[in-house]
PLY file of the C-alpha trace (Angstrom):
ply
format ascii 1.0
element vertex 134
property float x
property float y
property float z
element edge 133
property int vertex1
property int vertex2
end_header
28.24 -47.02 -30.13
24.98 -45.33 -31.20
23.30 -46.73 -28.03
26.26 -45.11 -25.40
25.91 -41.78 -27.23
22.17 -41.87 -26.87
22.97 -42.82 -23.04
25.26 -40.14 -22.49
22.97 -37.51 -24.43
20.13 -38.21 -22.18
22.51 -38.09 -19.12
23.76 -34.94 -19.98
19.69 -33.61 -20.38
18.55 -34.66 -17.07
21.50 -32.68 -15.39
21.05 -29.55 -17.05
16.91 -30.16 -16.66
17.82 -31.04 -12.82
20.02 -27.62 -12.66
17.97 -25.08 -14.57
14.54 -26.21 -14.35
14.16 -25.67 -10.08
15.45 -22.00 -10.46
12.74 -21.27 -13.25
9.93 -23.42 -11.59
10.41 -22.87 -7.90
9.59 -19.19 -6.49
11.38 -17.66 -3.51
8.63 -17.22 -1.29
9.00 -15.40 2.12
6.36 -16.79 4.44
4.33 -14.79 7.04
2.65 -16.30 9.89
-0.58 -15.02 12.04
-0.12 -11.77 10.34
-2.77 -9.15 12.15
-5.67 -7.81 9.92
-6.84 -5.11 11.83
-9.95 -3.60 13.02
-11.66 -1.22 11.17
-9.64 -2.37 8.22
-6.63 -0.45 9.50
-3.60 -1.06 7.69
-0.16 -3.68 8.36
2.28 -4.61 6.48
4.40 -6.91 5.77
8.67 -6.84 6.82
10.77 -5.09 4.13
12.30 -7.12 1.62
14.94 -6.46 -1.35
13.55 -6.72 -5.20
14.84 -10.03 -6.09
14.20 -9.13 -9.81
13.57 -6.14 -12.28
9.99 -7.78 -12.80
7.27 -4.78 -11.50
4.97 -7.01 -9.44
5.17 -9.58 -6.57
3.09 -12.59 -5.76
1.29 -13.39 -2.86
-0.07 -16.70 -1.72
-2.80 -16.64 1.01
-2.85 -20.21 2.63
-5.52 -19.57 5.58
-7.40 -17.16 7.27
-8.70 -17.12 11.17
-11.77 -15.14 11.61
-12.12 -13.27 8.53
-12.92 -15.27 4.48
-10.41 -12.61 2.61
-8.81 -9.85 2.51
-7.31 -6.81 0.59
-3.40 -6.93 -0.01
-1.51 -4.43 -2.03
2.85 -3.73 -2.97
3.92 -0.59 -1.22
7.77 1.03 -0.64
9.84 1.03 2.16
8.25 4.01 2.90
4.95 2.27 2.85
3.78 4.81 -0.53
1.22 2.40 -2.03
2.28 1.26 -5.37
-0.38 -1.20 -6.70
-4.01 -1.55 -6.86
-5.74 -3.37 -4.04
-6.27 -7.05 -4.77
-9.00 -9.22 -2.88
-7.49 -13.08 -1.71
-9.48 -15.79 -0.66
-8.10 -18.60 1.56
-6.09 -20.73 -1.20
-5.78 -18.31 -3.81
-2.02 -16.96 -5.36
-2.12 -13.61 -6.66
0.00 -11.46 -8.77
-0.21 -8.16 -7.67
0.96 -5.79 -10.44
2.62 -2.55 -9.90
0.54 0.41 -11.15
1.98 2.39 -14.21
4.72 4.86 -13.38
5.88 2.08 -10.45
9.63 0.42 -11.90
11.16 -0.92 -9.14
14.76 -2.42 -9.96
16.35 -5.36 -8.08
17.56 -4.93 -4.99
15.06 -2.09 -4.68
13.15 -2.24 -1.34
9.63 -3.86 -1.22
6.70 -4.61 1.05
3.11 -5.94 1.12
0.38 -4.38 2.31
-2.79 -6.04 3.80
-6.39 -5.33 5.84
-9.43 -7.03 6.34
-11.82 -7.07 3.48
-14.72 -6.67 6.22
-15.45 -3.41 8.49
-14.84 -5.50 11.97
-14.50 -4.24 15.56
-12.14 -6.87 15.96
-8.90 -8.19 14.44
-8.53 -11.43 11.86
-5.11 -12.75 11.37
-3.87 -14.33 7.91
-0.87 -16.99 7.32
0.71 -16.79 3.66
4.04 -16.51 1.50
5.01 -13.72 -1.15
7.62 -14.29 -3.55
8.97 -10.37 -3.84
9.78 -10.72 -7.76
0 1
1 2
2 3
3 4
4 5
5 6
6 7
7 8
8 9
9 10
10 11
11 12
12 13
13 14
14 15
15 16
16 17
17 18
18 19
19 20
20 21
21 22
22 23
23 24
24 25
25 26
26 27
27 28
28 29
29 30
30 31
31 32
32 33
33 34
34 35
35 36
36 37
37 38
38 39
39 40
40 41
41 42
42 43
43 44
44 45
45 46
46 47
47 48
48 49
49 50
50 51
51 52
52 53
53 54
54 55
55 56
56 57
57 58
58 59
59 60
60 61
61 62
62 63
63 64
64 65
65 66
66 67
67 68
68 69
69 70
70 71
71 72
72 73
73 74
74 75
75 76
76 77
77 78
78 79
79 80
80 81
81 82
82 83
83 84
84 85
85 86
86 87
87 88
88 89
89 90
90 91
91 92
92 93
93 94
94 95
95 96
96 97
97 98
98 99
99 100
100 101
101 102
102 103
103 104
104 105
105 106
106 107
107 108
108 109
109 110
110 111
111 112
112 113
113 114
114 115
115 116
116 117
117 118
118 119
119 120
120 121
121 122
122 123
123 124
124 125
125 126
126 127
127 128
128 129
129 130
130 131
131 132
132 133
């Protein structure tokens, strides 16, 4: 008796563990592919994308680079109003780029990422990466 309660217990653990624990764990990233870092560090950005949560930051994960070793990435608006500090990414590296102080952007609010080359070139870089948009 003790033995089937035990079994059903730990039955009833892993499906809640195999339920919850993904949605906590797993981030909804939104890849981007070849994205162009400018010349002469001009500005691009990435496409729109709703808040997912009330949380004010998003992450961004920089997986490679092609012709450049990092660059600069920042949150803006819709409206492309900068509303973060500028963060530096190597290849590899996940960020979390925090929204500065007066910057509470609710869910569903719209959000983008902002990005240039790190280095003052006469020629575009591209970078490949995913940002979960919090």
């Amino acid at each position: 008796m003790l033995k089937k309660r035990a079994l059903k217990s730990l039955l009833i653990a892993a499906l809640v563990f195999a339920m919850i624990i993904p949605s906590i764990v797993f981030a909804d990233y939104k890849g981007y592919q070849a994205y162009a870092l400018y010349s002469f560090q001009r500005a691009n950005y990435t496409n729109t994308h709703d808040k997912e949560t009330n949380e004010d930051y998003i992450k961004n994960h920089v997986i490679t680079f092609t012709n450049t070793d990092k660059a600069i990435f920042w949150a803006a608006k819709a409206d492309s109003t900068k509303i973060s500090p500028d963060y530096t990414q190597n290849e590899g590296n996940t960020t979390t780029i925090k929204f500065s102080s007066g910057y509470n952007l609710d869910k569903d609010d719209q959000v983008k990422m902002g990005l240039k080359n790190y280095h003052f070139e006469t020629s575009n870089a591209f970078v490949t990466g995913e940002v979960d948009f919090k």
